[in-house]
C-alpha positions in Angstrom: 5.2 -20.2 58.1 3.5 -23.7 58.7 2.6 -24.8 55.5 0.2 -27.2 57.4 -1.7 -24.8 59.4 -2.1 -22.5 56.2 -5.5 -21.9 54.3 -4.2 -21.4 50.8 -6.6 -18.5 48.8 -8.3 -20.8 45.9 -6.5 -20.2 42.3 -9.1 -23.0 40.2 -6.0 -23.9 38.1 -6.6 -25.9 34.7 -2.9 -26.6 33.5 -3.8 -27.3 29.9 0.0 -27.1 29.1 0.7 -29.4 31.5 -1.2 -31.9 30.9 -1.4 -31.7 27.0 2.4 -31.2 25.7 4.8 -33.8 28.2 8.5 -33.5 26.8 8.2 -29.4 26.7 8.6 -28.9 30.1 10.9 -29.9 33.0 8.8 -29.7 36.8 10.5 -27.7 38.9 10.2 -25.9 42.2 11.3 -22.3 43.7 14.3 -21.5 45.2 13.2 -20.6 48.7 12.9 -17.1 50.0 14.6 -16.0 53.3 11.6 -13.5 54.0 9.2 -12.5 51.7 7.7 -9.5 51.5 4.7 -8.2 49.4 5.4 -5.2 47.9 2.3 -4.6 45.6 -0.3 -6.6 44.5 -2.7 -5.7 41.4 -6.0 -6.2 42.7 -7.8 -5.1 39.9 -5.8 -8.0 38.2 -6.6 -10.4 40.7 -10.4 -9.8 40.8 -10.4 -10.2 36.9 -8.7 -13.7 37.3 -10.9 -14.7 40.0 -8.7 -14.5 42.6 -10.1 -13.1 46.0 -7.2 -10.1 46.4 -7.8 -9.2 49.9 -6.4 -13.0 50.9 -3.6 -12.4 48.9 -3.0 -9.2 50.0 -1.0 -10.6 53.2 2.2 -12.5 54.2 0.4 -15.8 52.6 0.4 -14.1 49.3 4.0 -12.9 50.0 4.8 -16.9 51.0 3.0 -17.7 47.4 4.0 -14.9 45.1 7.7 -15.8 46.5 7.4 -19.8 45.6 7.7 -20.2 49.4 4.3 -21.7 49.3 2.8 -23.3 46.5 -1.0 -22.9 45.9 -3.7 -26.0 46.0 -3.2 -27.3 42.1 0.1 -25.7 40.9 2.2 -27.7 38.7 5.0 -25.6 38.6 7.6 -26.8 35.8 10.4 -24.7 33.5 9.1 -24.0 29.9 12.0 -25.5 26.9 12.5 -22.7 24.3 15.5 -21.5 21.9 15.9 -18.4 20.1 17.3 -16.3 17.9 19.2 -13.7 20.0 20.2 -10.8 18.4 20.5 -12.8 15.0 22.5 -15.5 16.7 20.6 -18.8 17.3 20.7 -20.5 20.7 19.1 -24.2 20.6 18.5 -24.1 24.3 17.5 -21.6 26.5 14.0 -21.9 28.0 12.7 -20.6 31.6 16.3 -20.2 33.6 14.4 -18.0 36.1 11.4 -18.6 35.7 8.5 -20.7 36.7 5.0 -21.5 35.1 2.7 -22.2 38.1 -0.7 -23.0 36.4 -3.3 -21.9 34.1 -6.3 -20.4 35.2 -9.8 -19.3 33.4 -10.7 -15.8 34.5 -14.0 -13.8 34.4 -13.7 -13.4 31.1 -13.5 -16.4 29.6 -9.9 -16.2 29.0 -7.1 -18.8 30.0 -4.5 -17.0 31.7 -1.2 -18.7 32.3 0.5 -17.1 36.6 4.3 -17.5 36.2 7.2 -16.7 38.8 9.9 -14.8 37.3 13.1 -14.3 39.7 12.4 -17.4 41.7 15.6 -18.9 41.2 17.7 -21.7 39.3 16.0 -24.0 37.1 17.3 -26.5 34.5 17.3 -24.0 32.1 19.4 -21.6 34.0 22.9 -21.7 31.9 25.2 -20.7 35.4 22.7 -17.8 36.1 21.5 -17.9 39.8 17.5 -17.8 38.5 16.8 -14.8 40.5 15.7 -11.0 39.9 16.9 -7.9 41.4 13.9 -5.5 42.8 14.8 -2.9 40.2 14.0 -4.8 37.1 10.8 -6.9 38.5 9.3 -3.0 39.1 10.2 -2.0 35.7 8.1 -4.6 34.5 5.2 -4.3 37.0 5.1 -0.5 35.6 5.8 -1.3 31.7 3.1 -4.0 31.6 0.5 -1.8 33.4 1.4 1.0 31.3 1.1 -0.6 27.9 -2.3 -2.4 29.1 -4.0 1.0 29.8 -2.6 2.1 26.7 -4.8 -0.9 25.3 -1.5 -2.6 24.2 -1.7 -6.7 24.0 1.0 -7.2 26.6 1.8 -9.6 29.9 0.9 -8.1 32.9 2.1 -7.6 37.0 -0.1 -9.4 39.8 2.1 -9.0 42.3 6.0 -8.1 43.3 7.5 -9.1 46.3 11.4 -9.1 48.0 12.6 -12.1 49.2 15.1 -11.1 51.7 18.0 -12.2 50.0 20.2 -10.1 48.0 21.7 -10.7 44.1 24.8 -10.3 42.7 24.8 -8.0 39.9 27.3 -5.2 39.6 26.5 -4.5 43.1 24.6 -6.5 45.5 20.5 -5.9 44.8 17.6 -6.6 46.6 16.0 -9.8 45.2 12.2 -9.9 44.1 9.8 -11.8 42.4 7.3 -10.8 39.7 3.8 -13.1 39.2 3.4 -12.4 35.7 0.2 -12.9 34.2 0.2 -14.1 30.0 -2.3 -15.6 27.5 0.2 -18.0 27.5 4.0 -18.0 27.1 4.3 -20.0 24.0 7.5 -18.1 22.0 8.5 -18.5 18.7 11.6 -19.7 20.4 9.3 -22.8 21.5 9.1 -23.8 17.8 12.4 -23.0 17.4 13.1 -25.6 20.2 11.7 -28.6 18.8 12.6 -27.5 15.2 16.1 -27.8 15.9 15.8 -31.3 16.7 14.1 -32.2 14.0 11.0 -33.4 16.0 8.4 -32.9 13.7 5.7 -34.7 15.6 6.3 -32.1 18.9 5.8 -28.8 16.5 2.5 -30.4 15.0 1.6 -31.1 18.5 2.6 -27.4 19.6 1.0 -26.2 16.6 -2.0 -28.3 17.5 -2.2 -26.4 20.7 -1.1 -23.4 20.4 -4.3 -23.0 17.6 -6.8 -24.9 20.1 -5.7 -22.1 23.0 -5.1 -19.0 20.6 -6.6 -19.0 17.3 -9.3 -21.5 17.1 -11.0 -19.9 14.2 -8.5 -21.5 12.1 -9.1 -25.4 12.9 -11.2 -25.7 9.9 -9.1 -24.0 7.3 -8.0 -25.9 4.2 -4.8 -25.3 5.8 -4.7 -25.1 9.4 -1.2 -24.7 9.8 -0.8 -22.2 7.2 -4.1 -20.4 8.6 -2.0 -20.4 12.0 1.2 -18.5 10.6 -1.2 -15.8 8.8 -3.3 -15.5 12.5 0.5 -15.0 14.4 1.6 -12.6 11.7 -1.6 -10.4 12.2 -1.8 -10.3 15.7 2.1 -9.4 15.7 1.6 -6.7 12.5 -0.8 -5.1 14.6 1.1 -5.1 18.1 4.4 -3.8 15.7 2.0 -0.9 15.2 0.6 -0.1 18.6 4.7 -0.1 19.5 5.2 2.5 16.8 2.4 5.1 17.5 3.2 5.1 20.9 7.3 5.5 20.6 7.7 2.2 22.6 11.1 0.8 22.0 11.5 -2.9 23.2 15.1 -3.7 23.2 15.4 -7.3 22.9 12.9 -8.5 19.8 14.9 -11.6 20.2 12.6 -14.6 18.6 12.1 -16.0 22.2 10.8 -13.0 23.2 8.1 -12.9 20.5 4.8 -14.9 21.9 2.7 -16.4 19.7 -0.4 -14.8 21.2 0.7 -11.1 19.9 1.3 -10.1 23.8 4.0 -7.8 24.4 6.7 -9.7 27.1 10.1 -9.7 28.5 10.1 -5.8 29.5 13.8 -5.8 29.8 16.1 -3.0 28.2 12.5 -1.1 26.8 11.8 2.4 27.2 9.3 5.2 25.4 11.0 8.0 23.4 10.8 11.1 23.9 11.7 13.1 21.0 10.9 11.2 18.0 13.7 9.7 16.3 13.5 6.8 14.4 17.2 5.6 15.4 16.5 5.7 18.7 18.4 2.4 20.6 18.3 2.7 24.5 19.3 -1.0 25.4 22.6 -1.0 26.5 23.6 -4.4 24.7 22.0 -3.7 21.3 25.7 -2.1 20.2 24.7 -2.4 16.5 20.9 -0.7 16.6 18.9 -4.2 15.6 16.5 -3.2 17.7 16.1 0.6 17.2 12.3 2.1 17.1 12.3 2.4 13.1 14.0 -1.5 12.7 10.8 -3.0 14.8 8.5 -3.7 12.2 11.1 -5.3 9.6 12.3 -7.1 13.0 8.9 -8.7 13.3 9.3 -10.0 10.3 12.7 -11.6 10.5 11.2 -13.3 13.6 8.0 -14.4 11.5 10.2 -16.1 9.3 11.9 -17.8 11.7 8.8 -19.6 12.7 7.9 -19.9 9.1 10.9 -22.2 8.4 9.5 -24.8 11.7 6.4 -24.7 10.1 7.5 -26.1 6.8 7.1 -29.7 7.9 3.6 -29.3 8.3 2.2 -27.1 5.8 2.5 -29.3 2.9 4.3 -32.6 2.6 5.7 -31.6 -0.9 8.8 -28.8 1.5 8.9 -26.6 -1.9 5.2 -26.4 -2.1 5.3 -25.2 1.7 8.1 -22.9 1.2 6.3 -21.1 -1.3 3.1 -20.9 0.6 4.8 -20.0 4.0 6.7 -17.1 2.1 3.6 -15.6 0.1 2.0 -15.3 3.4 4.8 -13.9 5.1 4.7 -11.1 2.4 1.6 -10.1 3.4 2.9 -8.8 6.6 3.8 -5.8 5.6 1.1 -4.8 4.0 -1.2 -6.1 7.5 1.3 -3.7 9.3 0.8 -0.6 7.5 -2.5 -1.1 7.5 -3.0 -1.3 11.4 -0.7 1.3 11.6 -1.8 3.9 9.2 -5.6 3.6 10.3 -4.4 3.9 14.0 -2.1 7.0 12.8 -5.1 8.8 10.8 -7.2 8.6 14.2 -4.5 10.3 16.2 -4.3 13.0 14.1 -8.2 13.4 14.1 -9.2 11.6 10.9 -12.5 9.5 10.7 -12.0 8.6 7.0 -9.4 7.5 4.5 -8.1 9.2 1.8 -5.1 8.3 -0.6 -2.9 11.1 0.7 -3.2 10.5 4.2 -0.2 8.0 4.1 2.1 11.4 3.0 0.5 13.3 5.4 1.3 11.3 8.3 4.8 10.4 7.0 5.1 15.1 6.7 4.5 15.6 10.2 6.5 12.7 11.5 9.5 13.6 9.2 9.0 17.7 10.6 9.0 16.2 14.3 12.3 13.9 13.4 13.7 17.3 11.8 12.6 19.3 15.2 13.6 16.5 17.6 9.7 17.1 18.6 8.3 15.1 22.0 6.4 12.4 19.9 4.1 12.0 22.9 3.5 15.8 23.6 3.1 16.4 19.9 0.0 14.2 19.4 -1.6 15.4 22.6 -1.0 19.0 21.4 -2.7 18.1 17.7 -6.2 17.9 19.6 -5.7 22.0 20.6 -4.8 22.5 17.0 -7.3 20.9 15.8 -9.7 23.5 17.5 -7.5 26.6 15.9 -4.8 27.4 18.9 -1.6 25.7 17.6 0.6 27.0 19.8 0.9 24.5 22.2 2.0 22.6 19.6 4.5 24.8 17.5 6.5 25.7 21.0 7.7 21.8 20.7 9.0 22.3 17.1 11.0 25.8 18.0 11.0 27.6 14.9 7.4 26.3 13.9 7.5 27.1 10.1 7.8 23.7 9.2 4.9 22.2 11.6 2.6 25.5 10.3 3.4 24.3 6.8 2.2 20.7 7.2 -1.1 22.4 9.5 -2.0 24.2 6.4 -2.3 20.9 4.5 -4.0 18.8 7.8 -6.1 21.5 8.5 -7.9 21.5 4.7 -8.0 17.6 5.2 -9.8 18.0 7.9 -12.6 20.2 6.2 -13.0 17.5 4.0 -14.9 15.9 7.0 -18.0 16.3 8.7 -16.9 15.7 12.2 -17.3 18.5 14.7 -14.0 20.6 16.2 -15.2 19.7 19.6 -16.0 15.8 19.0 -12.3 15.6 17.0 -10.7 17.0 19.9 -12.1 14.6 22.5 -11.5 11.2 19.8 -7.9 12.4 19.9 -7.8 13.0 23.3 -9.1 9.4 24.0 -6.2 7.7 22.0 -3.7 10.1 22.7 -1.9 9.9 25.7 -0.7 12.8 27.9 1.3 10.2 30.2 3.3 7.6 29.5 6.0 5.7 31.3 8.9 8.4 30.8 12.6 7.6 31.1 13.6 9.9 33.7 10.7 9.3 36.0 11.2 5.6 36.0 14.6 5.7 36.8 13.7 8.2 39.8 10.9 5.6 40.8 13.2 2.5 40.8 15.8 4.5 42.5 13.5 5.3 45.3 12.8 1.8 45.6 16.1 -0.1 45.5 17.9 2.3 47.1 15.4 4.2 50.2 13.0 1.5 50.1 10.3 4.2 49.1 7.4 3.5 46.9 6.2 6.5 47.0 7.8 7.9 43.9 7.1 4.4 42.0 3.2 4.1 43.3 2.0 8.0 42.1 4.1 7.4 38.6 2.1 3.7 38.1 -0.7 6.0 38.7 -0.6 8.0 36.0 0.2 5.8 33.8 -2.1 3.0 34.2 -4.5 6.1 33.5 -2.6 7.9 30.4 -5.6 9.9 28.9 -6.9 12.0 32.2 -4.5 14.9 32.3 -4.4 16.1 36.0 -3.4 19.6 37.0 -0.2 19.8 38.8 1.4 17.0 37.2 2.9 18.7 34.5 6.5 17.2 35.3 5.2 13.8 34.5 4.1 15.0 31.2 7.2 16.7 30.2 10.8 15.0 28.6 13.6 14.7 30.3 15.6 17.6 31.4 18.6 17.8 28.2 21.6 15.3 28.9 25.1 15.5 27.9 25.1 11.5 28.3 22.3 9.7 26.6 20.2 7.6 28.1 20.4 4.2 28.5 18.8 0.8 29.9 19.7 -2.6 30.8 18.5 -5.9 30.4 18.8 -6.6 34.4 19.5 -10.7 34.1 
């Protein structure tokens, strides 16, 4: 394609990050791609950024979503950032596959940062060849669309394309792009970065920033820095406990995969459980269980304090004085957690109002579906029939039911203790409750189709469903249901 003779669709960038923070960034441009084809593009996405999705929809959004082509006021560069990674720290890693076109302001309001991911080598790229295979770039398109409808804070899909050109992995892959769409994609490893270089003056301006872009409520604290690390362990205490009443598993909580926005990213090794266990580790690499389903929320907090110690320099001149403040608020993050959590718990078993015992009662049925190895998503779903007197969609997931019936006897007098009607309970729970989620099995049959027939079809009815997790539809009761028992158990992969 002659970039000459091409009308570009308009993408009104404003690269604040660009422009603002010089010496965090190195500009960079794609890799090219031998023929680029557009494989799905998220109009819904693209209207709510502004973007006019039927000019995209075509072999000039394949050219752009590529890199081939890049778009009137792009500044493409490659984001610095360490990290911890998997409790081992790594002063230098940043964006070795990735590439930050622009910022843009959508309808909204909101500044939204479009990135490449898979569009080859960079600076950054430590030997890797920069690129993705087509398997991993859908995974994300589906995780990120799932979690969104699931009203999870997370990065999102605009588009996927292949690029014609195939990556070594194992095997030889079909490459692909994914346009990934963030508040921004400022990490914890990004403080990390400059921290380990002792550049003060870079994590105040950072800090500076990331506060002007994320959490400007907190410019006129006494203590705007320390207001900062309080906003950042909120929005992450309650994104911990969306992850946990969901069964979402991420894989990698490495610190540069924690944003300081409180948007889920990086949907590598991730996966949703199916019968709830709180040991549950499906990444491949994590050999140790770091990362299992119960060790998210003390995770987050290992990470917090990792951004706690950059922050020192700012909080107080007097470091002891800082320390201590830095750490008193960092206690306070578990206590934010299990707040968000429990009051999000309570409401998907039907409860409008708080009691003391409801933390017991919650902690009963999750330790009588642990005992059961009870579908935590099919569980909650079935609660809402209980919750109108026929329990026994819901016993049949426990197999011999007398525990579950033991801990309905004490939910059920709870919830006479309220005034709500059976039907208006039953729809609440319904609304919050999903009866679809992104399940193991059927991704891996999706992404099979794909890589290996070339056939969406399996991937675009499963994207469906979940990007609309509440409306059960008859006939679709194998996307509802766990995965068939497996001698081997089931695993994912980062897919770098």
């Amino acid at each position: 394609m002659d970039a000459h003779n091409v009308t570009f669709p308009r993408f009104n960038f404003d690269n604040s990050f660009a422009r603002s923070l010089d010496g965090f960034f190195t500009p960079w441009q794609a890799a090219p791609a031998t023929s680029p084809r557009l494989l799905k593009l998220n109009h819904a996405l693209a209207a709510e950024l502004g973007l006019d999705a039927d000019a995209l929809d075509s072999e000039i959004g394949a050219a752009i979503f590529s890199g081939n082509l890049m778009p009137d006021g792009a500044s493409p560069l490659a984001q610095a950032y360490a990290g911890h990674q998997f409790g081992g720290f790594s002063p230098k890693l940043g964006d070795g596959r990735a590439l930050l076109l622009g910022e843009v302001i959508d309808t909204n309001q909101r500044r939204r940062d479009i990135q490449l991911k898979g569009s080859g080598r960079t600076p950054f790229s430590r030997g890797g060849d920069g690129k993705a295979a087509l398997g991993p770039v859908l995974r994300e398109y589906l995780m990120g669309e799932a979690m969104h409808a699931l009203g999870i804070p997370t990065t999102r899909a605009l588009a996927a394309v292949t690029t014609g050109d195939v990556v070594h992995r194992e095997t030889p892959l079909p490459g692909a792009v994914l346009t990934r769409i963030a508040a921004s994609h400022i990490r914890v490893g990004t403080f990390e970065y400059f921290a380990a270089r002792d550049e003060t003056d870079k994590i105040r301006q950072l800090a500076d920033y990331a506060i002007a872009r994320h959490y400007p409520e907190v410019r006129g604290a006494q203590n705007p820095y320390l207001a900062f690390f309080l906003a950042v362990a909120n929005a992450q205490a309650a994104l911990i406990a969306h992850w946990m009443n969901v069964g979402f598993i991420h894989g990698v909580m490495n610190t540069d995969n924690m944003t300081i926005s409180g948007e889920t990213i990086d949907y590598g090794p991730c996966a949703f459980m199916d019968a709830h266990a709180p040991g549950t580790v499906f990444s491949s690499i994590d050999t140790q269980g770091r990362y299992a389903y119960a060790n998210q929320p003390p995770i987050a907090n290992w990470n917090l304090a990792r951004l706690a110690e950059t922050l020192i320099p700012l909080v107080d001149d007097n470091a002891e004085q800082s320390v201590r403040l830095l750490t008193d608020t960092l206690t306070s993050f578990s206590s934010m957690y299990e707040t968000y959590w429990l009051s999000e718990t309570r409401a998907k078993i039907g409860l409008a109002t708080a009691e003391g015992g409801d933390l017991d009662l919650v902690n009963g049925l999750l330790a009588t579906m642990e005992q059961a190895g009870a579908d935590h998503t099919l569980v909650f779903r079935r609660l809402s029939l209980a919750a109108l007197g026929d329990s026994a969609a819901a016993q049949i997931l426990f197999g011999e039911p007398t525990a579950f019936n033991a801990w309905a006897g004490r939910w059920h007098a709870r919830l006479e203790r309220e005034s709500v009607a059976p039907n208006e309970r039953a729809q609440r729970m319904d609304r919050i409750n999903p009866i679809y989620i992104a399940r193991n099995h059927k991704v891996e049959e999706a992404l099979a189709a794909a890589v290996e027939r070339d056939d969406l079809t399996p991937f675009t009815a499963l994207l469906e469903l979940v990007s609309n997790p509440y409306d059960e539809i008859e006939g679709k009761e194998d996307f509802s249901s766990p995965a068939p028992m497996s001698p081997v158990p089931y695993q994912t992969f980062c897919g770098t």
